[in-house]
C-alpha positions in Angstrom: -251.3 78.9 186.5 -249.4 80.7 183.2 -249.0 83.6 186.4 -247.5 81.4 188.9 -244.6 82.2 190.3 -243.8 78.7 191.5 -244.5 77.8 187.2 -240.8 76.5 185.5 -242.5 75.5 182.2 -245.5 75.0 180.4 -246.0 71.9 178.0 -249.4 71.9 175.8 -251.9 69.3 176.2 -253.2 66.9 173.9 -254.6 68.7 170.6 -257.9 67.7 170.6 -258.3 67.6 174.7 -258.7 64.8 177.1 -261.0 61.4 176.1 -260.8 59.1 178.6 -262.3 56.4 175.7 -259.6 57.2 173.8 -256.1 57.3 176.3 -253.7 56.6 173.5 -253.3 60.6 172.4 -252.6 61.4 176.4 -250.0 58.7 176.0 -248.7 60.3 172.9 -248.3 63.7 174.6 -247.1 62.7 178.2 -244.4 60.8 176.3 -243.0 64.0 174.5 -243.1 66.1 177.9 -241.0 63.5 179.7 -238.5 63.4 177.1 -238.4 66.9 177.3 -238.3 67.1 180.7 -235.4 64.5 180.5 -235.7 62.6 184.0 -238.7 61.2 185.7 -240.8 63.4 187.0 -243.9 63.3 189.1 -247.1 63.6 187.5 -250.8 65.0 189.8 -253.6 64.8 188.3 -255.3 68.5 188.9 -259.2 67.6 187.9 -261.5 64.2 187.3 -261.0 63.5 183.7 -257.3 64.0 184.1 -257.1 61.3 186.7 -259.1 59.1 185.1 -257.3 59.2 182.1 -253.8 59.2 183.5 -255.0 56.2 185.0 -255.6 54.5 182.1 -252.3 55.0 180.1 -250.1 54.7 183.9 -248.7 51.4 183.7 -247.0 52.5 179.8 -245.7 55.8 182.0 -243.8 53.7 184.9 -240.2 54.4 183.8 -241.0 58.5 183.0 -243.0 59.5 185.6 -243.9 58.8 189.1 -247.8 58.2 189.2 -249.5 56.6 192.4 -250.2 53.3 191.6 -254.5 53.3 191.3 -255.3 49.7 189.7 -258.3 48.6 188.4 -259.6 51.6 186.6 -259.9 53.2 190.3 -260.2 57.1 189.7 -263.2 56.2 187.2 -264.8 54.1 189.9 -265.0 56.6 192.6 -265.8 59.2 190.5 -268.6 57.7 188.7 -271.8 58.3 190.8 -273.1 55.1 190.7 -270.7 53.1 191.5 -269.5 55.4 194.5 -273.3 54.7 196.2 -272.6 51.1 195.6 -269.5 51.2 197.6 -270.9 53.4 200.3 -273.8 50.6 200.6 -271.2 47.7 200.7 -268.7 49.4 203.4 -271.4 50.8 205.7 -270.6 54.1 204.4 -273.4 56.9 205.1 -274.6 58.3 201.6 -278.0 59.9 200.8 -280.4 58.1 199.9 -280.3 56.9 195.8 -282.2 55.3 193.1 -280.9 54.5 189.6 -284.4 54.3 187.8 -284.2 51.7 184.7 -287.0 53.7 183.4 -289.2 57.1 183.0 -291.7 55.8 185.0 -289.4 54.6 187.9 -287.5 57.7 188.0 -291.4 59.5 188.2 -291.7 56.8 191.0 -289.1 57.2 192.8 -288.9 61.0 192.9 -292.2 60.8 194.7 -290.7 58.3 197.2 -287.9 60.1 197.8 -289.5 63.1 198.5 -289.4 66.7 196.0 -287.1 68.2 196.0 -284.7 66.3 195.1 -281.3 66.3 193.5 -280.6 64.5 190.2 -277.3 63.4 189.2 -275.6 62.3 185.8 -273.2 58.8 187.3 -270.0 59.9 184.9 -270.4 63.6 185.0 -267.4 63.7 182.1 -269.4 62.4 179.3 -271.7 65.3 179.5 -271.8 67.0 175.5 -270.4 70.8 176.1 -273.2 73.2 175.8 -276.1 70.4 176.2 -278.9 72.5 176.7 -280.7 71.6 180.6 -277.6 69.0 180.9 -275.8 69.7 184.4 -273.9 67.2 186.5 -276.3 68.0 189.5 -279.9 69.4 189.1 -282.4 70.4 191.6 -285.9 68.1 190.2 -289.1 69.8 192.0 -291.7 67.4 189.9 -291.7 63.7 189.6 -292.5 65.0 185.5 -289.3 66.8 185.6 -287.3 63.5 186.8 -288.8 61.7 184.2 -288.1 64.1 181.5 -284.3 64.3 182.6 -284.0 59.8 182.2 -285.0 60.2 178.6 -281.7 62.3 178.2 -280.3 59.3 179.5 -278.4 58.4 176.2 -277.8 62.4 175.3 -276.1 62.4 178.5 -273.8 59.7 178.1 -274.2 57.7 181.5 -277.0 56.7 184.1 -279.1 59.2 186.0 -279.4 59.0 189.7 -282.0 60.8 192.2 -280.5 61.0 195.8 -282.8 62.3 198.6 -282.2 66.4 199.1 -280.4 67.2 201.9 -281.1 71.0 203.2 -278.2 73.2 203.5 -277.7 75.1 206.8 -274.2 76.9 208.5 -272.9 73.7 209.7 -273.9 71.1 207.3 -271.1 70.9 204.7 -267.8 69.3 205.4 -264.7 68.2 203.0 -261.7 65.7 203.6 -258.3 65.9 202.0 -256.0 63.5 202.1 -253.1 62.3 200.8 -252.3 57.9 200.5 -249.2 55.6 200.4 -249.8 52.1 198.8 -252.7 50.2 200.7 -254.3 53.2 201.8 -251.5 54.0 204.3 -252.5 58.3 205.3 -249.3 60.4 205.2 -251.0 63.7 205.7 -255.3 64.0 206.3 -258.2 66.1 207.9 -261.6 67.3 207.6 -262.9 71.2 207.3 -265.8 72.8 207.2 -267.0 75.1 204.6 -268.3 78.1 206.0 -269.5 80.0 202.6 -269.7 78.8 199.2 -270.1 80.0 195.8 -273.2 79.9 194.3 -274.6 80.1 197.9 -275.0 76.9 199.9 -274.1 74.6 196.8 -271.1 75.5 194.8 -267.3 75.6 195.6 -265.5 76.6 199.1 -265.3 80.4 199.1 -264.0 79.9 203.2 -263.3 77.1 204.5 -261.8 76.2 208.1 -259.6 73.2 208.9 -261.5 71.2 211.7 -261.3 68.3 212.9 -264.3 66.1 213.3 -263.8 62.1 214.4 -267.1 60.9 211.9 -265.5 62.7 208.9 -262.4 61.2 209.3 -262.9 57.8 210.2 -265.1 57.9 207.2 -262.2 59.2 205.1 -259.3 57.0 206.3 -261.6 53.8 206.5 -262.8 54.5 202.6 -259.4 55.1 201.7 -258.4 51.9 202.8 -260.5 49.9 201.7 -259.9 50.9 198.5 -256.3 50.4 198.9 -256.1 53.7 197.8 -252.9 55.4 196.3 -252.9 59.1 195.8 -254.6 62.3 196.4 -258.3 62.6 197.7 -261.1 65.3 198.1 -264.5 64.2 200.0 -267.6 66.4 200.2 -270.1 65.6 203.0 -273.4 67.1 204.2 -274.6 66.7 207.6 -278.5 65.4 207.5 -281.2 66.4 209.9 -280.3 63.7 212.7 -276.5 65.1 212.2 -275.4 62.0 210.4 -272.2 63.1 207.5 -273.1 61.9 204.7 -270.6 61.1 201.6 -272.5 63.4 198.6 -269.0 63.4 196.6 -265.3 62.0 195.7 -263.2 63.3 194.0 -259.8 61.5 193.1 -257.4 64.2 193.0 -256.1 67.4 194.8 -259.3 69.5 195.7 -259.8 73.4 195.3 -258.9 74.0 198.6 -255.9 71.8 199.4 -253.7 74.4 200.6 -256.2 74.7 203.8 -254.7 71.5 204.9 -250.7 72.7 205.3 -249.2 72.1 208.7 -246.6 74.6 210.2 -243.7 73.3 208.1 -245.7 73.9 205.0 -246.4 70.4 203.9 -249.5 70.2 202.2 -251.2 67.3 200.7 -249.2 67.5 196.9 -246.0 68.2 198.8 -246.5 64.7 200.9 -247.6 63.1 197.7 -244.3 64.4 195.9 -241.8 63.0 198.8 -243.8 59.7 198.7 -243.9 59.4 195.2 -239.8 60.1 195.0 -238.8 57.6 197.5 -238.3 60.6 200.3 -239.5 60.3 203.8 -242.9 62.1 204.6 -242.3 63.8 208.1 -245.4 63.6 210.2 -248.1 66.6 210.3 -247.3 69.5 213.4 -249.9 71.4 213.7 -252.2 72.8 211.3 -255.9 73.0 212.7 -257.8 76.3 212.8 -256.5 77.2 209.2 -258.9 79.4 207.0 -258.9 79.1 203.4 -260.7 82.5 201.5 -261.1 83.1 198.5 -261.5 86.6 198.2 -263.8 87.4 195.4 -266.2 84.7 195.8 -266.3 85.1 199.4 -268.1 88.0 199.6 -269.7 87.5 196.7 -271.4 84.5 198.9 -271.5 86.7 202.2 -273.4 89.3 200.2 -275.7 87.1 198.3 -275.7 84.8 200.9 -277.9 87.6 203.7 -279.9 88.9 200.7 -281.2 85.0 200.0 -284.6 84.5 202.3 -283.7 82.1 205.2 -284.7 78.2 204.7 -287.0 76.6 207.1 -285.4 74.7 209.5 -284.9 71.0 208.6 -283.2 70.1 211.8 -284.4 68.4 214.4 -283.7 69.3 218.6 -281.5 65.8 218.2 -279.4 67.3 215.0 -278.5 70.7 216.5 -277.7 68.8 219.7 -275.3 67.0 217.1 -274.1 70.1 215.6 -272.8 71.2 219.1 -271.3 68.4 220.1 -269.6 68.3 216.8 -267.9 71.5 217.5 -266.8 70.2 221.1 -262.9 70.4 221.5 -262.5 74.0 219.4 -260.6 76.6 221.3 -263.2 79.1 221.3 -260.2 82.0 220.1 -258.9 79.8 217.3 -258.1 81.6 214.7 -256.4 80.1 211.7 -254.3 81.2 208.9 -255.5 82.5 205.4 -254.8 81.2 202.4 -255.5 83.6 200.1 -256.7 82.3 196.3 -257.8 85.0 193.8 -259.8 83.5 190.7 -260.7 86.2 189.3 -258.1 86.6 186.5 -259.6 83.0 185.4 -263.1 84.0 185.7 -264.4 87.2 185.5 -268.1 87.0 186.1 -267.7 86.5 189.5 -265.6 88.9 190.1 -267.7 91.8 188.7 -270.6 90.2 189.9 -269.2 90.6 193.1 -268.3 94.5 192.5 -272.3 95.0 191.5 -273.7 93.0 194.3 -271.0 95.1 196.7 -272.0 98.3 195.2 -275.2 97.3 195.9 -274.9 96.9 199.3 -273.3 100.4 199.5 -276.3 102.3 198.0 -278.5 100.0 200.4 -277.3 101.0 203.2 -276.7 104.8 202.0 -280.7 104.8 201.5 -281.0 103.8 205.2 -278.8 106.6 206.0 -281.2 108.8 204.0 -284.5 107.5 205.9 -282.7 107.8 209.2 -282.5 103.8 210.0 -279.6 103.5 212.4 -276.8 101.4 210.7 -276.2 98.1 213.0 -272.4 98.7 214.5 -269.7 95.5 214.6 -271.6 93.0 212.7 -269.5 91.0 209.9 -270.0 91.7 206.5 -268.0 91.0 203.7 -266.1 93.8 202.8 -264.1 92.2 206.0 -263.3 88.9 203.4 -261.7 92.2 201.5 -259.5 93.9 204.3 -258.3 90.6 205.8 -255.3 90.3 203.0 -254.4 93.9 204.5 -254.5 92.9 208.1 -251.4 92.9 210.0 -249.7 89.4 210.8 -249.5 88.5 214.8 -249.9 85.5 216.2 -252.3 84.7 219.4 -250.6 83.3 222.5 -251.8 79.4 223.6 -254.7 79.5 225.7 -254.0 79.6 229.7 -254.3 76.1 231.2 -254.0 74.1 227.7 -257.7 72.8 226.2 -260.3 74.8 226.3 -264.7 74.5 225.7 -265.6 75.0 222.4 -268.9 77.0 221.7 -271.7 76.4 219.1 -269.7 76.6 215.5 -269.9 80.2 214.3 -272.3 81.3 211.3 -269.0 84.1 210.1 -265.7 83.1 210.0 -263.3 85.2 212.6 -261.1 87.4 211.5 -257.9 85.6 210.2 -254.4 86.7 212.9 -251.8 85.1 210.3 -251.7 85.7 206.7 -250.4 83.3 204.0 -250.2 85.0 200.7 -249.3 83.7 197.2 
């Protein structure tokens, strides 16, 4: 952010960071920005604990900044764990499968009823003590000993513990929704995407991501968001299960790491429909936007490389669920390409990034040894030195498909080459 080009100013945080239990030193500093600010100004939350606590110290903020109204304690509902499967439950809500144990020996229980693996989860991920040692917010538990083990951390971790049944990771499984909400849940700009590599491999953040819509998604989205009566910005994660049902793993009340995927062809974008809102200005409705690509460059192929070098995962799906798959995809012009957004992270993290140049040199002296031994190198497969070139490529756009809609094939395992480029 300090290299932005879009930054004006910076204004320090509180001194002794963000504690949600303790709201009134957020209030302290947000009240010295806004006077040096001089005018109301609009104020987005950019992670969890930020919106939680903004939250908490909003209705003191109302005549210095404009903050969507979130009664109720909302962001810390949704994003606590527990309380998210409770609402899935009550609104009908697909969610994996979850137990709260109330003891060692039910979370032993229940990990063998659930099935191992499975995927262990602290309910308010915030309170987590920096640098606890085998504390993460999500863990992979492959013995009913090791579930137990992780509820007697219970109090060391600060919240409840939660075992959710595992569900397998494949090239169409994980989708996200973005969305940004007028008072009662009213949608001023929305849509779903698919993430298409991640970073670590097939569990972490979206390294390319593709704007797509997909009806169960969003009517998921939109009907959550109003029930909730939900002001703001929002950032779903589903995973597809083995009879292709989306399931809601995640929610996230502010802007999500990929927001810029959803812009339309005037450039609005979730934070820029949130500002207008926010400031009393009309929000013009979404043209266009579909078929975007979001990459990150770095971790991109950092997750293409890694991601052909991991052994494949037996197949989880069922004849039914790749039917599902398919039909999911129906409606895609099969020579969509979107535009890029490029992101680079690696000026804020640097492991990836020279993770990625070892695993990339890697790759170079692999297929060098080939070479060597006479193997014949495979011609016009995608690898992802082409996440790399794309920022290079030549803008041009694609003319419209003769005869308007067009079949949509299988969704792809690579992303297609970007034809537009959107740089920062």
């Amino acid at each position: 952010m300090g290299r932005s080009r879009y930054l004006r100013a910076v204004h320090p945080g509180p001194a002794g960071g963000l504690d949600p239990e303790a709201p009134e030193t957020l209030l302290e500093c947000l009240t010295g920005v806004s006077e040096r600010i001089g005018r109301p100004a609009v104020l987005v939350a950019m992670d969890d604990l930020s919106a939680i606590t903004v939250s908490r110290v909003a209705p003191m903020l109302t005549d210095r900044f404009r903050i969507p109204h979130q009664p109720d304690n909302l962001p810390a509902r949704v994003a606590d764990k527990a309380e998210l499967s409770r609402l899935c439950a009550r609104w009908d809500i697909p969610h994996p499968e979850t137990v709260i144990p109330a003891s060692g020996g039910e979370a032993a229980e229940a990990a063998w009823r659930l099935g191992l693996p499975l995927v262990a989860k602290w309910s308010r991920p915030w309170l987590l003590p920096p640098g606890a040692d085998g504390l993460r917010s999500t863990t992979l538990v492959h013995t009913a000993a090791e579930a137990r083990r992780l509820y007697e951390r219970s109090a060391e971790a600060g919240s409840r513990l939660l075992l959710q049944r595992f569900l397998p990771a494949g090239p169409d499984t994980d989708w996200f929704f973005h969305g940004a909400f007028a008072r009662g849940g009213r949608p001023l700009l929305a849509g779903s995407g698919r993430k298409e590599l991640s970073w670590p491999v097939r569990t972490g953040l979206t390294a390319v991501g593709r704007w797509l819509p997909d009806p169960a998604v969003e009517e998921a989205g939109l009907r959550l968001a109003e029930r909730l009566g939900y002001q703001g910005i929002l950032d779903l994660d589903f995973r597809r299960d083995e009879r292709g049902t989306f399931r809601l793993v995640d929610f996230n009340p502010r802007p999500g790491a990929q927001f810029r995927l959803f812009t339309d062809a005037a450039g609005l974008d979730v934070v820029q429909a949130m500002y207008l809102d926010l400031t009393g200005q009309r929000v013009p409705a979404p043209a266009g936007g579909p078929g975007r690509v979001f990459v990150a460059e770095n971790y991109a192929l950092l997750a293409a490389v890694r991601g052909r070098s991991l052994p494949p995962r037996r197949a989880a799906a069922s004849k039914a669920s790749k039917a599902a798959a398919t039909a999911g995809a129906a409606g895609e012009p099969a020579a969509a390409r979107g535009r890029v957004e490029a992101a680079w992270f690696a000026a804020d993290d640097l492991l990836p990034f020279l993770a990625m140049i070892l695993a990339f040199l890697g790759r170079g002296l692999g297929k060098g040894a080939r070479v060597l031994r006479g193997v014949p190198v495979v011609q016009g497969r995608r690898t992802a030195r082409a996440a790399v070139r794309a920022p290079r490529q030549r803008a041009r756009e694609q003319p419209p498909a003769a005869g308007g809609s067009a079949t949509r094939s299988a969704p792809p395992e690579a992303p297609a080459a970007p034809d537009e480029l959107v740089t920062r």
